[in-house]
N, C-alpha and C positions, 0 to 999 in steps of 0.2 A: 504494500500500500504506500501511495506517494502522498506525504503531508509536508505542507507547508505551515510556518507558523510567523504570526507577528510578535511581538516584543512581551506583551502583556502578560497572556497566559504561559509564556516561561518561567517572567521575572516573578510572578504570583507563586510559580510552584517551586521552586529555587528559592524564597522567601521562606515557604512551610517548610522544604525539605521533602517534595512530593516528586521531583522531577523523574526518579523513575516510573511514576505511573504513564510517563508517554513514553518511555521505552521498551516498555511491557507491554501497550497498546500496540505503537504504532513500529517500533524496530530502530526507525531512524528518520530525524525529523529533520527537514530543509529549510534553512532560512536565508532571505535577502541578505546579500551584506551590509547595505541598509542598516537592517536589524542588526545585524552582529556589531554595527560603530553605535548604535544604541544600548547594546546590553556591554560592550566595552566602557561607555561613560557613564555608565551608572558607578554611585558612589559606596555602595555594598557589592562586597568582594562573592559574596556570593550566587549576585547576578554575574557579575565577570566572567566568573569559573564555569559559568554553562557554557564557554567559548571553549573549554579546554575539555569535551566532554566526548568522544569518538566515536558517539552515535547520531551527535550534531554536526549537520551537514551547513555550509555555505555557498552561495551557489551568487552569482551577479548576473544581472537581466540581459539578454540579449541587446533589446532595445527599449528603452526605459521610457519610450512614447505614454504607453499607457499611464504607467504610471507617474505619468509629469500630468499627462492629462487628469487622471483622476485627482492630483495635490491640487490643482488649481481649478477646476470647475465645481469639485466634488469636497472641497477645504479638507482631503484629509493628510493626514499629517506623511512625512515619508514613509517611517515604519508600515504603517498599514498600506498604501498605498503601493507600493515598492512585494511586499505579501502576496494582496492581492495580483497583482502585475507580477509576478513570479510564478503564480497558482498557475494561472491563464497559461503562462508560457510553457510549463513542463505538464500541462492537462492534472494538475494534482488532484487525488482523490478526494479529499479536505484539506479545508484552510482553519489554524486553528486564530481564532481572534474573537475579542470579547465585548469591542463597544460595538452599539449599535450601528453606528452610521457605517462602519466599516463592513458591517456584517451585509446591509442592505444593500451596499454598490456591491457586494462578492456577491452576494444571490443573483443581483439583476444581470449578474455575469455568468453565471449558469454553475456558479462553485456551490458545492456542499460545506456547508460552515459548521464550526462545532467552537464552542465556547467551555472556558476552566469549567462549569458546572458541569455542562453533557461528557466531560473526560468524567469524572467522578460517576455519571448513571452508568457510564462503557464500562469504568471500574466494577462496577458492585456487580453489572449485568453479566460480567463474564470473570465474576468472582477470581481474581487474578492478586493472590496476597493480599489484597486489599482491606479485608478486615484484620487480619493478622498483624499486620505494617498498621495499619492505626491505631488499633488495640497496644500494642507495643510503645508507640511512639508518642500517647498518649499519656500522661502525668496525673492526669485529675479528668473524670467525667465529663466537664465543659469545653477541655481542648479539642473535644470530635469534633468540635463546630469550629474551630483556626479557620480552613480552610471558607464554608463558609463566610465568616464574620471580615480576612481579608477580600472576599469580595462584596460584601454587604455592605458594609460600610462605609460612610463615606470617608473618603480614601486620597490621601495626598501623599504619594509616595516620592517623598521626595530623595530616598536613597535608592526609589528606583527608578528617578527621572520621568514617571507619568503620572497622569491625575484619571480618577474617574469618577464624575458626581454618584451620587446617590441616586438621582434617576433614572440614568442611563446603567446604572449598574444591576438596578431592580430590575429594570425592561426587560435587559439580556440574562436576568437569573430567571426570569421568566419563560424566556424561550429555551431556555435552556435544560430546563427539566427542575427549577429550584424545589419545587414542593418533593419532589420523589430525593431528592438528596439532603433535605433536609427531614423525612420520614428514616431517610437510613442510619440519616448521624442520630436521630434522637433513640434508634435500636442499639446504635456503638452505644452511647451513654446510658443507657439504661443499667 
């Protein structure tokens, strides 16, 4: 399976300590180098280190039309932009990214989107460590809900160079499958 990914849902799961659950998913995940000079300037060393990871692939656009086009018509930023206009170019299977507006020009582009939440329903649905690794990695009852709550919240990550309101974060937990993943963390805690 060929995935492309934008900035966000790395630097989120690289923040938990979740990043193999896309290497368990998906084997080996490709990103814009774009993305990769954004997860290199982030100011948490633990985004960085997702550069140094051998199942992260970087790849540079053939021709970067689309995605100059979409930064400027469509105001999205490189990262996503640059993603999306990568997806396109290598026919990826999914694109992973998590704001909405990005999500909306990937669809109207014929990509299959999946957002930090729908990895976690992939998780649970094809039962892959997943409870074990949480269970384990968990300290106290409330922490099942980390990965949640860094995307719930409103969010100014400024050690990881992006922002994402609260309502655009609700939208895409929404599409995303948030009620079934938030039915599974309240089974971890229990």
């Amino acid at each position: 399976m060929i995935v492309v990914s934008d900035t966000s849902p790395l630097g989120s799961l690289a923040l938990i300590d979740h990043l193999w659950l896309l290497q368990n998913i998906y084997g080996t995940v490709i990103m814009p180098d774009v993305v990769a000079n954004e997860l290199k300037a982030a100011q948490d060393i633990r985004i960085q280190n997702i550069l140094n990871l051998e199942w992260i692939q970087i790849q540079s656009l053939n021709d970067p039309i689309i995605a100059e086009n979409l930064r400027q018509n469509k105001n999205l930023d490189h990262g996503k932009a640059y993603a999306i206009a990568l997806a396109i170019q290598i026919k990826s299977d999914e694109l992973l990214m998590d704001e909405r507006i990005g999500r909306r020009e990937a669809q109207r582009h014929g990509l299959s989107v999946i957002g930090l939440l729908g990895i976690l329903v992939i998780a649970k649905q094809r039962n892959r460590r997943f409870k074990s690794e949480v269970q384990h990695s968990v300290s106290e009852p409330l922490s099942a809900f980390a990965v949640m709550t860094t995307t719930r919240n409103t969010v100014q990550r400024s050690t990881a160079g992006y922002r994402t309101s609260r309502g655009s974060s609700d939208r895409s937990m929404a599409a995303s499958g948030f009620e079934q993943v938030l039915h599974f963390n309240l089974e971890l805690a229990a």
